[in-house]
C-alpha positions in Angstrom: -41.5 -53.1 9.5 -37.7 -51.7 10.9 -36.0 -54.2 8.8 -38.1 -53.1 5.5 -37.1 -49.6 6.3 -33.5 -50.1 6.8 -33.6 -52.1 3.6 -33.7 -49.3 1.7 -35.8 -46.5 1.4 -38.8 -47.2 -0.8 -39.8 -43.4 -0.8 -37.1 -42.4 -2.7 -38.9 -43.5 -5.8 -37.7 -43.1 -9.9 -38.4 -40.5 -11.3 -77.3 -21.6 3.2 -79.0 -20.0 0.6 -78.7 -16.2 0.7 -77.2 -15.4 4.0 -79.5 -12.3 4.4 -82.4 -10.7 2.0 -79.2 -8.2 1.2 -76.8 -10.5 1.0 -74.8 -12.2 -2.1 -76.5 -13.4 -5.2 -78.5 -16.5 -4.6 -77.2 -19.3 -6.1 -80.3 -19.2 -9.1 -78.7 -15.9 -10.0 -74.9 -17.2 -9.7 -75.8 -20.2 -12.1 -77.9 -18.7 -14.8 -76.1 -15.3 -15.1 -73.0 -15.7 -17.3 -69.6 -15.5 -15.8 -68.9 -11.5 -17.4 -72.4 -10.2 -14.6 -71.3 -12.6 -12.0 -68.0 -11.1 -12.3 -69.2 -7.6 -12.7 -71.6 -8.6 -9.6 -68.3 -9.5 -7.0 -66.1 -6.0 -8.4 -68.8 -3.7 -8.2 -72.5 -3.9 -5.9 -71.0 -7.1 -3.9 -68.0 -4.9 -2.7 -71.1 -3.0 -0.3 -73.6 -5.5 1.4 -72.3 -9.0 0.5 -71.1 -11.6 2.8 -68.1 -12.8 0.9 -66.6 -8.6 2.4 -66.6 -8.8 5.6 -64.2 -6.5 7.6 -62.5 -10.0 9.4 -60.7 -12.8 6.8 -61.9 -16.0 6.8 -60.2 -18.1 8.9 -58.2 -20.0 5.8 -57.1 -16.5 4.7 -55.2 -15.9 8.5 -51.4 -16.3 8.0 -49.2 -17.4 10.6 -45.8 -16.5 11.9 -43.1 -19.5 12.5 -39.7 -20.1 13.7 -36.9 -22.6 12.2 -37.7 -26.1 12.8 -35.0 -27.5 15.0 -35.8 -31.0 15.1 -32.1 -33.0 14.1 -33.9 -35.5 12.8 -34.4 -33.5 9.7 -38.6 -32.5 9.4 -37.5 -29.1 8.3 -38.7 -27.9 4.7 -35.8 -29.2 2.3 -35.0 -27.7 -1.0 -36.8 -30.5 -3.9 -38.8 -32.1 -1.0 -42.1 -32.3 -3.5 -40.6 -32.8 -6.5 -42.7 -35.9 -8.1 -45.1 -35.3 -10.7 -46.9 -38.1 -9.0 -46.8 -36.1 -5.3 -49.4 -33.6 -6.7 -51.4 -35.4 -9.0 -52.7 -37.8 -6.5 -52.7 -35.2 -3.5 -55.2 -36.2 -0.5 -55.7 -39.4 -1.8 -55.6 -41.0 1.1 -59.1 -39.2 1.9 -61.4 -41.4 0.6 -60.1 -45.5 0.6 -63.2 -46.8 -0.9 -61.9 -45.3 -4.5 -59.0 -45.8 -6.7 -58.0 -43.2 -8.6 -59.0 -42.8 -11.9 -55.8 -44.3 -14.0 -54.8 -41.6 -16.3 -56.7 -38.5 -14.8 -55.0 -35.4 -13.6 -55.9 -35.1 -10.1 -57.1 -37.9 -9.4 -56.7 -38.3 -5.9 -59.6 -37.2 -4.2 -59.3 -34.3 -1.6 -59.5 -33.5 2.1 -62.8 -32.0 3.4 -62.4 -33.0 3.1 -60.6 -35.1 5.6 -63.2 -37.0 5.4 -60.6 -39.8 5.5 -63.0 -42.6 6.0 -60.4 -44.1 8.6 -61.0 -40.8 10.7 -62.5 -41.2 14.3 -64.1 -38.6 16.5 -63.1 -39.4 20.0 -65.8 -38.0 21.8 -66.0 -35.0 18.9 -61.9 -34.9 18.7 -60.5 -35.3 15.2 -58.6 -38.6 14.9 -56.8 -39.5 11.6 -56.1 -42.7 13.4 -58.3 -46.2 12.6 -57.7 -47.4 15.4 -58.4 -44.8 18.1 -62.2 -45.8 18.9 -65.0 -43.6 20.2 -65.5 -44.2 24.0 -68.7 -45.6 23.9 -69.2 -46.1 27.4 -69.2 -42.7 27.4 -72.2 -42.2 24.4 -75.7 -42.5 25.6 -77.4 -43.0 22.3 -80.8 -41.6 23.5 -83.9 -42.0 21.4 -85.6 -39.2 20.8 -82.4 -36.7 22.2 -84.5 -33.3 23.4 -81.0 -31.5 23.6 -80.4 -32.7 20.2 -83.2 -32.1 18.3 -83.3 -28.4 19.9 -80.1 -27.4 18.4 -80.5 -29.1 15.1 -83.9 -27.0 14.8 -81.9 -24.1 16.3 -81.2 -21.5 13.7 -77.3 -20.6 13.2 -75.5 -18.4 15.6 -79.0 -18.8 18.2 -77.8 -22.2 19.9 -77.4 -20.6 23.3 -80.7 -19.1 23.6 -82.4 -22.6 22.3 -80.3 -24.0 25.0 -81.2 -22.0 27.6 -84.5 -22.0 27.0 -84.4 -26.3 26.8 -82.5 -25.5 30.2 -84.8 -23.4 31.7 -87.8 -26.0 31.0 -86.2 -28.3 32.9 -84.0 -30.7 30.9 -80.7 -31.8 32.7 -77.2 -31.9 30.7 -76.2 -35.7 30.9 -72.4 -36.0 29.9 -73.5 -39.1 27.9 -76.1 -37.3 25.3 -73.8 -33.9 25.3 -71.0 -36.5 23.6 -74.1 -38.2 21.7 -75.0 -34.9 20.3 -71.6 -33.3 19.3 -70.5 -36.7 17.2 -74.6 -36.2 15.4 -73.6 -32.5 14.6 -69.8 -33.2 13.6 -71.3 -35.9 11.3 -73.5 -33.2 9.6 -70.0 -30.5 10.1 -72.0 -28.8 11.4 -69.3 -27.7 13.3 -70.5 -24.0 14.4 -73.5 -25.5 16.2 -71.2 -27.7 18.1 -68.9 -25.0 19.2 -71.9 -23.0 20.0 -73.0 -26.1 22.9 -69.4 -26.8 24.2 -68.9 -23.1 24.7 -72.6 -23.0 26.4 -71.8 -26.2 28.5 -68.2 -24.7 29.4 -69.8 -21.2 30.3 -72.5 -22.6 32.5 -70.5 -24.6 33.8 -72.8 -27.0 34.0 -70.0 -30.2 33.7 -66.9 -30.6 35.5 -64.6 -30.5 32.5 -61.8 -32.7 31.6 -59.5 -32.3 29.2 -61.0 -34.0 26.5 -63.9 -31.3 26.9 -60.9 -28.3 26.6 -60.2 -30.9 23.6 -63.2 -30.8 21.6 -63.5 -26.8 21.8 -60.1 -26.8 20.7 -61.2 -28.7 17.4 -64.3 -26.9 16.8 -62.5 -23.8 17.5 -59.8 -24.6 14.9 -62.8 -25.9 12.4 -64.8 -22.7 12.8 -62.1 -20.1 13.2 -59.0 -21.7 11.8 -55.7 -22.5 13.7 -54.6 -19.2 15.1 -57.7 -18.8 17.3 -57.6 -22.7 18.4 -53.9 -21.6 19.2 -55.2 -18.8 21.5 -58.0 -21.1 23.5 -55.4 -23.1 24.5 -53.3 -20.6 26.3 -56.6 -20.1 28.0 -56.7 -23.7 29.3 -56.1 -23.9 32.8 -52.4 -25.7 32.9 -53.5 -29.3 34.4 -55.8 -29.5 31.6 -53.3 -28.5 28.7 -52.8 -32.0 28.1 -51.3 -34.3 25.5 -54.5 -34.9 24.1 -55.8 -30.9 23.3 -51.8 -30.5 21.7 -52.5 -33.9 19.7 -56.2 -32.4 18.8 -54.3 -29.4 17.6 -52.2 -31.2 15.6 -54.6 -33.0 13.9 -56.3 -29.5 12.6 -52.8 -28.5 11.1 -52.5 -31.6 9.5 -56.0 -31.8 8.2 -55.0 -28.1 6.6 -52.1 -29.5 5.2 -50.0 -26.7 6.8 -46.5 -28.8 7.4 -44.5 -25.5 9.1 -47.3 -25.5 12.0 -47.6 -29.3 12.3 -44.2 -29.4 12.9 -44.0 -26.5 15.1 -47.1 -28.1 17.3 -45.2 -31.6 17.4 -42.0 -29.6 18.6 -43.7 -27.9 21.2 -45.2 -31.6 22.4 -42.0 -32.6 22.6 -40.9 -29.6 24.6 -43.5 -30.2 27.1 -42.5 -33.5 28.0 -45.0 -35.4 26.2 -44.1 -39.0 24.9 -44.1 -39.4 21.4 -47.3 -41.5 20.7 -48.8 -43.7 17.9 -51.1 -41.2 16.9 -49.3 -38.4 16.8 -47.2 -40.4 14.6 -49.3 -41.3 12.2 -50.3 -37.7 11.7 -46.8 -36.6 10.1 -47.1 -39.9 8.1 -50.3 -38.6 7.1 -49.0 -35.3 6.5 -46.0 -36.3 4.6 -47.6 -38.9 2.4 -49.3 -36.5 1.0 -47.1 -33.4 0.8 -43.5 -34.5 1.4 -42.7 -38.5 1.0 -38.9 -38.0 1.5 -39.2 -37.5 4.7 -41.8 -40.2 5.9 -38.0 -42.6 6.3 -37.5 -39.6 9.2 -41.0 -40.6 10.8 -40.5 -44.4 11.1 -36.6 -43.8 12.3 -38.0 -41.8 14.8 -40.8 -44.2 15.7 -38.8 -46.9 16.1 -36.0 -44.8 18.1 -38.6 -43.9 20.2 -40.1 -47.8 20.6 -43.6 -46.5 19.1 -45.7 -49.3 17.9 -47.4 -49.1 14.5 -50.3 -49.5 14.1 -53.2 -50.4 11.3 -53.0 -46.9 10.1 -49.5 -46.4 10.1 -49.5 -50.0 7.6 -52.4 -48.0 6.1 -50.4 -44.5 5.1 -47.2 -46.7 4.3 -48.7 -49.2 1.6 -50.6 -45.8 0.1 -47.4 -44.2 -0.2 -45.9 -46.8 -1.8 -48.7 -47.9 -3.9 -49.3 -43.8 -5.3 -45.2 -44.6 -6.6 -46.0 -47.9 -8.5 -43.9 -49.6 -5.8 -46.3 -52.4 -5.6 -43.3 -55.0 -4.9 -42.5 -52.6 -1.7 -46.2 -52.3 -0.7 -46.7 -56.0 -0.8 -44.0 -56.3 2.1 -45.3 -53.9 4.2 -48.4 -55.9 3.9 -45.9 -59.0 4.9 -44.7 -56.7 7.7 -47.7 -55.8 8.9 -48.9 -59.5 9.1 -45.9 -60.6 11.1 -46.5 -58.2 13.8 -50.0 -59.4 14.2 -52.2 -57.4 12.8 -54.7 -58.2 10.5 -56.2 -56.7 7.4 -59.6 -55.5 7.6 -61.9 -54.4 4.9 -60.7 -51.2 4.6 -57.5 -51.8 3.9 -58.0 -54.6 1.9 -59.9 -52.1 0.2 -56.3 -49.4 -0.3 -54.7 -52.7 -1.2 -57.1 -53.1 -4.1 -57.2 -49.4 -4.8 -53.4 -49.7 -5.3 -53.4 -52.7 -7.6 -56.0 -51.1 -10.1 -54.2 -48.1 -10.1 -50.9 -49.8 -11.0 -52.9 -52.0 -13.6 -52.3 -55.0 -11.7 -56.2 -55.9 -12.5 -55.5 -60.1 -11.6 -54.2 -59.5 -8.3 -57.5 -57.0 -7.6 -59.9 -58.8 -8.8 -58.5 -62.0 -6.3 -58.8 -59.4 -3.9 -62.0 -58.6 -4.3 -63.0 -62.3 -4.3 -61.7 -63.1 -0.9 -63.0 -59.7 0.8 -66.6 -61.1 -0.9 -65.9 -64.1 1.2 -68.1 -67.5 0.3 -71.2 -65.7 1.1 -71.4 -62.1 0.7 -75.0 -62.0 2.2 -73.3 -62.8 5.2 -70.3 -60.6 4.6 -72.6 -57.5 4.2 -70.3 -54.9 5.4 -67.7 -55.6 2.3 -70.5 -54.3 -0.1 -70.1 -50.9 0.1 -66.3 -51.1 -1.1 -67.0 -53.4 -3.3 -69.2 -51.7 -5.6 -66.5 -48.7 -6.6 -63.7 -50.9 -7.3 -65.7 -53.2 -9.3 -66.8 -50.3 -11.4 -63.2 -49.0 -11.5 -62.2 -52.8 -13.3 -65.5 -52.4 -15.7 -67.3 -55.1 -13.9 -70.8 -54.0 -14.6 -72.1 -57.4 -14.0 -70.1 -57.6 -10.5 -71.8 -54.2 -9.2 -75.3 -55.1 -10.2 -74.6 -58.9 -8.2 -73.4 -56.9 -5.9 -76.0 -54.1 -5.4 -78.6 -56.3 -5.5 -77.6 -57.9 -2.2 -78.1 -54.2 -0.5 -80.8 -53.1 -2.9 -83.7 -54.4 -0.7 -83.0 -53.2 2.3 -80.2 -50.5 1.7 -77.5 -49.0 4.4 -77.0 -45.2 3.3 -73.2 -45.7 2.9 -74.0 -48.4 0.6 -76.5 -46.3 -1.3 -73.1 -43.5 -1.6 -71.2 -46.3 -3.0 -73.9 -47.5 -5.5 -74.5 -43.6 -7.0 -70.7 -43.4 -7.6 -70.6 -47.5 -9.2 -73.0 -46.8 -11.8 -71.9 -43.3 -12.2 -68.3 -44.7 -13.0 -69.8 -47.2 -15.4 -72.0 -44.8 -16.9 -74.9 -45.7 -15.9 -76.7 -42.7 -14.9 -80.5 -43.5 -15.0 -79.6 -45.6 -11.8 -77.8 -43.6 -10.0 -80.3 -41.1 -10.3 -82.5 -44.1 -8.9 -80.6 -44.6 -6.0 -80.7 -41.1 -5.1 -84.6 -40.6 -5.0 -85.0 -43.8 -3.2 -83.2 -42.5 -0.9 -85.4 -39.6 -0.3 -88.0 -42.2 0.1 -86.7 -44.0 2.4 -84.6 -41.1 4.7 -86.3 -37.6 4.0 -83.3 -35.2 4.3 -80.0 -36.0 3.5 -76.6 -34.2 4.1 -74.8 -32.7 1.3 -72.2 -35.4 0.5 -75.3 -37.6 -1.1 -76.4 -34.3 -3.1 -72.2 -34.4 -4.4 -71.8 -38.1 -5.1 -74.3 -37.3 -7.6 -73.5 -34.0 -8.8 -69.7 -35.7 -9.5 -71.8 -38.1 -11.4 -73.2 -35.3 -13.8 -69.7 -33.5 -13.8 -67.6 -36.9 -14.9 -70.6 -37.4 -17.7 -69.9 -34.0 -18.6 -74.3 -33.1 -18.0 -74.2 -29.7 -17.4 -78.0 -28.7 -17.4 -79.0 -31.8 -14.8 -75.9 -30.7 -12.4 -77.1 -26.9 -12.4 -80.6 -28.1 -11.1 -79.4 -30.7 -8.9 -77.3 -27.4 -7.3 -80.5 -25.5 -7.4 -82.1 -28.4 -5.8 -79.6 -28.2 -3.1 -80.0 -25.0 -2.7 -83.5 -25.1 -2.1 -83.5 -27.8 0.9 -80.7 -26.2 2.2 -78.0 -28.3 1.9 -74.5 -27.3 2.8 -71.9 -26.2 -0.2 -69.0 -27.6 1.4 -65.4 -28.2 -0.6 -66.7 -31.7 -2.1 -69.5 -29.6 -3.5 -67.9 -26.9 -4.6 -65.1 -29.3 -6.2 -68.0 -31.1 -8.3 -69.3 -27.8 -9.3 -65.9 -26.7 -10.8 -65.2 -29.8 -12.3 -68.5 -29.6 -14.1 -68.3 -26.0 -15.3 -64.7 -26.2 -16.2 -65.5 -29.5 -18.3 -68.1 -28.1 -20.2 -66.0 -25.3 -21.5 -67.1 -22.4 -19.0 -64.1 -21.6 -17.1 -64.4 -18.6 -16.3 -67.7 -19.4 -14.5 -66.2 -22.1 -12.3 -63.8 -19.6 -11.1 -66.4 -17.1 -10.3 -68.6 -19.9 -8.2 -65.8 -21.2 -6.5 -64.8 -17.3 -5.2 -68.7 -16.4 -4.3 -69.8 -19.8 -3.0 -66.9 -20.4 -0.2 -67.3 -16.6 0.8 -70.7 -17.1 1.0 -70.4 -20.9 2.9 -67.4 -19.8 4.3 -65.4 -23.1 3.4 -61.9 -23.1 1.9 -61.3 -23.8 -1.6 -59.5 -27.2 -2.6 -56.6 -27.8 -3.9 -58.0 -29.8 -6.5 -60.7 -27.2 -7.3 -58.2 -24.6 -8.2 -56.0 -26.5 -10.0 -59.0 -27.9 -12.2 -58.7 -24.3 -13.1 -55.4 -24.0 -13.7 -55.7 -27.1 -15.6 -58.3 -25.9 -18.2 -56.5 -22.0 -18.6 -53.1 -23.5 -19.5 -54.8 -25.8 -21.8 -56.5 -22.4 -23.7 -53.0 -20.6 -23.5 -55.1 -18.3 -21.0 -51.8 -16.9 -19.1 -53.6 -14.0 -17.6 -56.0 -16.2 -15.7 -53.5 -19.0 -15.1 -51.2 -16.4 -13.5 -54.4 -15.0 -11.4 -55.1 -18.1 -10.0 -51.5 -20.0 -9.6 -51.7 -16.6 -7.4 -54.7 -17.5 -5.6 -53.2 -21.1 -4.6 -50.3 -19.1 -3.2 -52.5 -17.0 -1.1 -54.8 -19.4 0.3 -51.4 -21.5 1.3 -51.3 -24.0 -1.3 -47.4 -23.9 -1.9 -44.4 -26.4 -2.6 -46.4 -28.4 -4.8 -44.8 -28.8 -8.0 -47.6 -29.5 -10.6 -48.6 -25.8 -10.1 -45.7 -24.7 -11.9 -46.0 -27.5 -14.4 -49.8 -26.2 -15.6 -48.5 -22.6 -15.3 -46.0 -23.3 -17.8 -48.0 -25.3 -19.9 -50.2 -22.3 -20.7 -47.0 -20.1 -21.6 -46.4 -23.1 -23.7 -49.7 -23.2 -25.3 -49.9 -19.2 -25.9 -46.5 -19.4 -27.5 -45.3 -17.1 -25.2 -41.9 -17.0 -23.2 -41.8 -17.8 -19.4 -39.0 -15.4 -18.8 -36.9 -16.4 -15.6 -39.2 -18.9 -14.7 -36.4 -21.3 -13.4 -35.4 -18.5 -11.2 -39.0 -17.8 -10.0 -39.0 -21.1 -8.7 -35.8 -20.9 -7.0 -36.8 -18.3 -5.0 -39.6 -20.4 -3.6 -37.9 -23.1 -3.2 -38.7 -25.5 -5.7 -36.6 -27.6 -7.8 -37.7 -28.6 -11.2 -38.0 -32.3 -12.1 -37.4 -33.7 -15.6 -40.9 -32.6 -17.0 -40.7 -29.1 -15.5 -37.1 -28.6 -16.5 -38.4 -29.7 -20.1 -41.4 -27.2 -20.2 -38.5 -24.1 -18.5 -36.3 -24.9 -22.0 -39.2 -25.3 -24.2 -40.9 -21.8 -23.1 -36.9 -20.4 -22.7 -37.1 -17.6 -26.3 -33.2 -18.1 -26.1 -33.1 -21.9 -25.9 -33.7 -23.9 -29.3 -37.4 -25.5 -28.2 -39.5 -29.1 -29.4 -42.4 -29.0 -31.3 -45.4 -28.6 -28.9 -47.1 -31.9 -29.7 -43.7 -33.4 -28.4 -43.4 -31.8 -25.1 -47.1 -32.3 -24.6 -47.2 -35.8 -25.0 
């Protein structure tokens, strides 16, 4: 791996329902009123009882304060630093390695709830980006039948503690073994206030000894809940022989998931002050970081890794062949897969699956479909656990035929995460009758589902453009409850913006993370960005190039590309754009320095259809 690096750097590439009876509109109002009331709604009555004004931000509004970076090896914001087209388009990719992104699509890397990174692993309920930090099951009493967690699942929001004390009070003792069982159930639903809720109640009774992975997991719910400035604050509250590696690494992890690189490099500083060895992990959570936001300075990561003798590991192969791969570089990514091999560690399915990804993305369709051949193996009855990548990329190459073999291995007696992978397949192919199938058998077979099954459909209706059957599928959701996290909210943007209602996609995305408290993607707003510029709407591209700002979405170059492709298509001069961009510290690549001279009214411009194309 060292010896690919110092050949050159590959990086540097070519160009709940209503909260309260007074509370905001339910979501049967926010869908069937059009987007001039809903808007009307959130300026005017909404301003006195709803949710979405309370007197304290949401946590993802909080700004924080930082010093200079003062690392030598160079982690410090540089001017240019994000200035691929590429960078932004496929943004959080890395969040989801069953699916390659769709070839040709804006945006089509999927996004971070969203670090849902299927490679991420709670240890004992601490965020780990890493694949191969496992859970300590030793620890985990899988207990049938869990009183303590069926009382806090049936426990209403914000009345855990009382549920608990009650379950307390009847006699029930706190085993360390179904307290960890519990809190990896709930963080699998994020249902992350309810798990904060029992480690504060466990921590305040003092019912446990603590450790520090106990100061841990508060400090990642706490993040989660509240956002990074109050996580920051529980820690100084840690007594100091618990203020270990692993509640700093746990904090790093939360900065990283929210994409903030000032603070993650601020929190891996201060690590490094402390005395703390540079580890694997905390590695491989800049890599994450800066494969996604800044790829220039990944070259920094792995000189430092390898200054510091820190061994890679699967993940670290994982982050470096996506990297590469989201470039084209499919000649470097193959030798890191070389590299990888040579150091002894073997591919398993899921990155076999990012190798795949990256060869259908790159339209290298031969060497995926071999791929896909050997993860099948001779006998994929007997090689079940490949089926549930399986059936996205095969509908990503058009192999109809491929995901109905394949589905019909899993179709008689189905996992759920198969079932997930199935709705998106025939979705992809277009084959929506059985998508739809797969959902309700679902219901059959498990009763209540989390939200994420609700969205793999509802992305279904958006990518078919079905408006009518994704507004009752959201309906649907809202009657049993399930949550409106970011995936959701990304779905219900897409499919709004799509079918020519703008306007109402913004208004929805505003009222339902107020009212759900979540934070809005990055993908979600620049959906919107997306389909303003293409209308020449500068007034409401502004307004919500504006809102990315604000919510901390900065440094990322495609903004200013879609912002300037509505001046372009309103005919209208960006005046001292270039300069606008100086000031926050962007530099304009080829395209963007095109679109700054075409929508200059003293430079000589192209014909539209030419700078378009």
């Amino acid at each position: 791996m060292w010896a690919l690096r110092r050949a050159g750097n590959p990086l540097r590439f070519h160009a709940q329902k209503v909260v309260s009876p007074r509370g905001c509109a339910s979501l049967e109002v926010l869908l069937t009123a059009d987007a001039k009331n809903v808007e009307e709604h959130h300026e005017a009555d909404c301003q006195k009882v709803c949710y979405c004004h309370k007197p304290k931000p949401p946590s993802f509004l909080l700004s924080f304060s930082s010093g200079q970076f003062a690392w030598s090896r160079g982690f410090s914001s540089q001017p240019g630093a994000n200035s691929s087209d590429k960078d932004d388009e496929l943004e959080d990719v890395f969040s989801d390695l069953n699916v390659p992104p769709e070839a040709g699509k804006k945006d089509a890397g999927l996004t971070s709830e969203d670090t849902s990174d299927e490679d991420a692993t709670d240890e004992i309920g601490l965020p780990s980006m890493d694949a191969d930090a496992k859970p300590e099951t030793e620890h985990i009493k899988r207990t049938f039948g869990s009183t303590l967690l069926k009382t806090v699942l049936e426990a209403p929001r914000h009345q855990v503690t009382s549920a608990l004390e009650k379950w307390a009070k009847d006699g029930n003792a706190l085993d360390r073994g179904e307290l960890y069982y519990v809190l990896l159930n709930l963080r699998k639903r994020k249902w992350y206030h309810k798990a904060l809720e029992l480690v504060e109640y466990v921590q305040n009774s003092q019912l446990l000894e603590l450790g520090e992975r106990d100061y841990a997991a508060r400090v990642d719910l706490t993040a989660k809940v509240y956002g990074l400035h109050k996580a920051e604050q529980y820690i100084e509250k840690i007594p100091a022989s618990h203020r270990s590696e692993v509640v700093y690494r746990t904090l790093l992890a939360n900065c990283v998931a929210e994409g903030n690189v000032k603070k993650s490099e601020q929190v891996f500083n201060r690590m490094k002050d402390l005395g703390f060895p540079v580890t694997t992990f905390s590695s491989n959570q800049l890599l994450l970081l800066y494969k996604r936001l800044d790829k220039k300075k990944i070259a920094d990561v792995l000189t430092m890794m390898e200054k510091e003798d820190v061994k890679p590991s699967i993940f670290t192969y994982k982050v470096l062949v996506d990297a590469k791969g989201m470039v084209g570089d499919v000649e470097a990514m193959e030798k890191v897969v070389e590299s990888m091999v040579k150091d002894g560690i073997e591919p398993d399915l899921t990155f076999n699956a990012t190798i795949a990804r990256q060869y259908i993305f790159n339209g290298q369709r031969d060497k995926a479909e071999t791929l896909l051949e050997s993860m099948e193996g001779d006998d994929i009855q007997k090689n079940r656990a490949a089926c549930k990548f399986l059936l996205p990329l095969y509908a990503f190459l058009g192999n109809g035929d491929a995901v109905e073999r394949i589905w019909k291995v899993c179709e008689d007696n189905t996992r759920i995460d198969e079932c997930l992978s199935a709705i998106d397949a025939f979705g992809k192919l277009g084959n929506v009758e059985k998508a739809e199938k797969v959902f309700e058998d679902m219901f059959v077979k498990w009763k209540n589902l989390s939200s994420k099954y609700y969205t793999a459909l509802l992305k279904v209706y958006a990518n078919q453009n079905l408006l009518d059957k994704g507004e009752e599928l959201a309906k649907r959701m809202d009657e049993e409850g399930a949550k409106f996290g970011t995936p959701t909210l990304n779905a219900l943007v897409k499919l709004y913006a799509d079918a020519g209602e703008v306007e109402k996609a913004e208004s929805l995305l505003h009222k339902l993370s107020l009212k759900n408290n979540v934070k809005p993607s990055y993908s979600s707003y620049m959906t919107l960005l997306d389909s303003y510029s293409k209308k020449g709407d500068v007034h409401n591209s502004e307004k919500v190039f504006n809102k990315l700002r604000q919510i901390g979405y900065t440094g990322r170059i495609r903004m200013y590309q879609f912002l300037l492709h509505s001046y372009l298509h309103a005919k209208a001069p960006a005046y001292g754009f270039k300069e606008r961009m100086k000031a926050d510290n962007i530099f304009p690549n080829s395209a963007v320095a095109t679109l700054i001279a075409a929508t200059d009214p003293f430079v000589k411009k192209k014909s539209v259809s030419d700078l378009l194309d």
